[in-house]
C-alpha positions in Angstrom: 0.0 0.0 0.0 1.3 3.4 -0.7 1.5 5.6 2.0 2.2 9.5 2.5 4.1 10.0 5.8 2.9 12.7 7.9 5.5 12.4 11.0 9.2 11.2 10.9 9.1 7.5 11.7 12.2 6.1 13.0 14.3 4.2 10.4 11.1 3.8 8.2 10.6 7.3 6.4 10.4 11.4 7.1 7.8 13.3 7.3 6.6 14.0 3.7 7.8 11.0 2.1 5.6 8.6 0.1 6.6 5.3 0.1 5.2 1.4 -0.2 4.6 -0.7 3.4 2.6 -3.5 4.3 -1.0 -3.3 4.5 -0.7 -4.2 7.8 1.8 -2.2 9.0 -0.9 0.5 7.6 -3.4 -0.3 9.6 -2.3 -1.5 12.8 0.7 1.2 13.6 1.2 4.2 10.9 -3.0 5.2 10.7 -3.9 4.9 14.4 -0.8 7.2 15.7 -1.9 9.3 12.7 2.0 9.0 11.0 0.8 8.4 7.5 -2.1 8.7 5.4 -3.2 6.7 1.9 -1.4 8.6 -1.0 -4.6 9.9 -2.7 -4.3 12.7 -5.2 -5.5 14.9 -2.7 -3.3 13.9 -0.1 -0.1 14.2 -2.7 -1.6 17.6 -3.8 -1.6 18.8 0.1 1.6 17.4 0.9 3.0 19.6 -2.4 1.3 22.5 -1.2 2.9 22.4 2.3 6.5 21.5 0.6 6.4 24.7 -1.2 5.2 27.2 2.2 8.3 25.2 4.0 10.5 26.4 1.0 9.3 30.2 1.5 9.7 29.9 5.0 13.2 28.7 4.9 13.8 31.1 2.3 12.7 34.3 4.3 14.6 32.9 7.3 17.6 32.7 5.2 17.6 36.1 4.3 16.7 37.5 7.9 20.0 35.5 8.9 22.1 36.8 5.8 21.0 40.7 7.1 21.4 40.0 10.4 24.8 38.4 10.0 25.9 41.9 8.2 24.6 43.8 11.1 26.8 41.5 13.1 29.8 41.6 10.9 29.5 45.4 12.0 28.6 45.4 15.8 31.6 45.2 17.6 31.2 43.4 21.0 33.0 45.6 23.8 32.8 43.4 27.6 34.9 45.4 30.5 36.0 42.3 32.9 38.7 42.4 35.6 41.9 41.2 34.9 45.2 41.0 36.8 48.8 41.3 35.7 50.0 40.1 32.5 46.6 40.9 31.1 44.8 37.8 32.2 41.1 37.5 33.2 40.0 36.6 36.8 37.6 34.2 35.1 36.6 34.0 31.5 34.4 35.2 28.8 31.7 32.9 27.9 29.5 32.7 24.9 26.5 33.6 27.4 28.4 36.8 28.5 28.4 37.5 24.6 24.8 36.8 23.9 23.7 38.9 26.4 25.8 41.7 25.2 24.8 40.6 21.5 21.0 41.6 22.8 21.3 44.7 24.4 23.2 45.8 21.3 20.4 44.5 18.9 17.5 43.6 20.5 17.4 40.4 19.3 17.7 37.1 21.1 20.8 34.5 20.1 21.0 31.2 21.6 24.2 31.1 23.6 25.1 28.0 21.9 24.8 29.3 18.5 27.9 31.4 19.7 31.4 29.0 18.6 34.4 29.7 21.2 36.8 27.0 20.4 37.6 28.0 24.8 36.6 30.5 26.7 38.2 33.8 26.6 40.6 34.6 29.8 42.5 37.4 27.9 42.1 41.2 27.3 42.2 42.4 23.5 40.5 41.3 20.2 39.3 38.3 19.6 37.3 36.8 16.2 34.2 34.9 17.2 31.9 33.0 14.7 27.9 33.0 15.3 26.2 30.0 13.3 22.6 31.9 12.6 21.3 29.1 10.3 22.9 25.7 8.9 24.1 28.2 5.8 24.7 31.8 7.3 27.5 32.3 10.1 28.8 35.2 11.4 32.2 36.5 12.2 32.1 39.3 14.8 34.3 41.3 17.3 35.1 40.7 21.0 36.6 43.5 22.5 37.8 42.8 26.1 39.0 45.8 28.3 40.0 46.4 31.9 37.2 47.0 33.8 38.3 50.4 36.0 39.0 49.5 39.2 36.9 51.3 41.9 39.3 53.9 44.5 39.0 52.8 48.1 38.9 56.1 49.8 41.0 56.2 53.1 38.9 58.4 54.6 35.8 56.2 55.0 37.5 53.2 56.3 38.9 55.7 58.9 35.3 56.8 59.7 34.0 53.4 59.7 36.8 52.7 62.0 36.7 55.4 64.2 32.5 55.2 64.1 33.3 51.1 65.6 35.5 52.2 68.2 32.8 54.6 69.5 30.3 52.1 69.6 32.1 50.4 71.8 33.1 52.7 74.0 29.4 53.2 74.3 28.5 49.7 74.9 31.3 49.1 77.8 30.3 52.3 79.3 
């Protein structure tokens, strides 16, 4: 009997596919869990119909990730982190810490794991990092990594802070 598949069946046949299986195997497993359906001309006609939206929808998406991979090629990615001597990073840059900075820049979501570091970043400077948008369209942006300032500890408040402890406690033994 020749079937039109309406769900992926494991090692059997995808979604779409029209093939030949047991009567059967029709009846008993495929039309009860609604997978498949008798390949009628209607049923062929349908399944040609919804072939061709898929196409324009993967063809729109396409181009959405072609533009917004330009807008990426152009955003430059600028993280202030603390690092120590020699330049290193006290901890790393992740692809999450990217994404998020990705958004605020662009308003629009990435998954972090769309984001390919071959390893975390745990250096100041430039660094190249590719974003896979679709199976076709991937990205290379900028990281920029700076020194975050370091805040000034004023000597003058820990003195107070001091000073205000010792005369609470010469309050409380008096």
């Amino acid at each position: 009997m020749k079937v039109v598949f309406l769900q992926d069946v494991p090692n059997v046949a995808k979604a779409g596919s029209v093939k030949e299986v047991a009567d059967g195997y029709f009846r008993n497993f495929l039309l009860p869990r609604k997978l498949a359906a008798i390949a009628t001309p209607a049923e062929l006609q349908r399944l040609e119909v919804q072939r061709q939206a898929l196409a324009r929808q993967e063809t729109r998406l396409e181009q959405d990730a072609e533009a917004f991979a330009k807008v990426l090629q152009d955003t430059t990615v600028v993280l202030k982190m603390r690092a120590g001597t020699k330049e290193k990073l006290y901890g790393s840059v992740t692809s999450q810490d990217i994404a998020r900075e990705i958004k605020k820049l662009t308003k629009r979501d990435i998954d972090k794991r769309k984001i390919e570091l071959a390893e975390p970043i745990r250096e100041l400077g430039s660094h190249q990092v590719s974003v896979k948008l679709t199976k076709d369209v991937t990205a290379i942006m900028n990281v920029v990594v700076e020194q975050e300032a370091e805040p000034e500890i004023k000597p003058e408040k820990k003195q107070e802070k001091k000073t205000a402890k010792k005369q609470e406690k010469k309050e409380e033994a008096a």
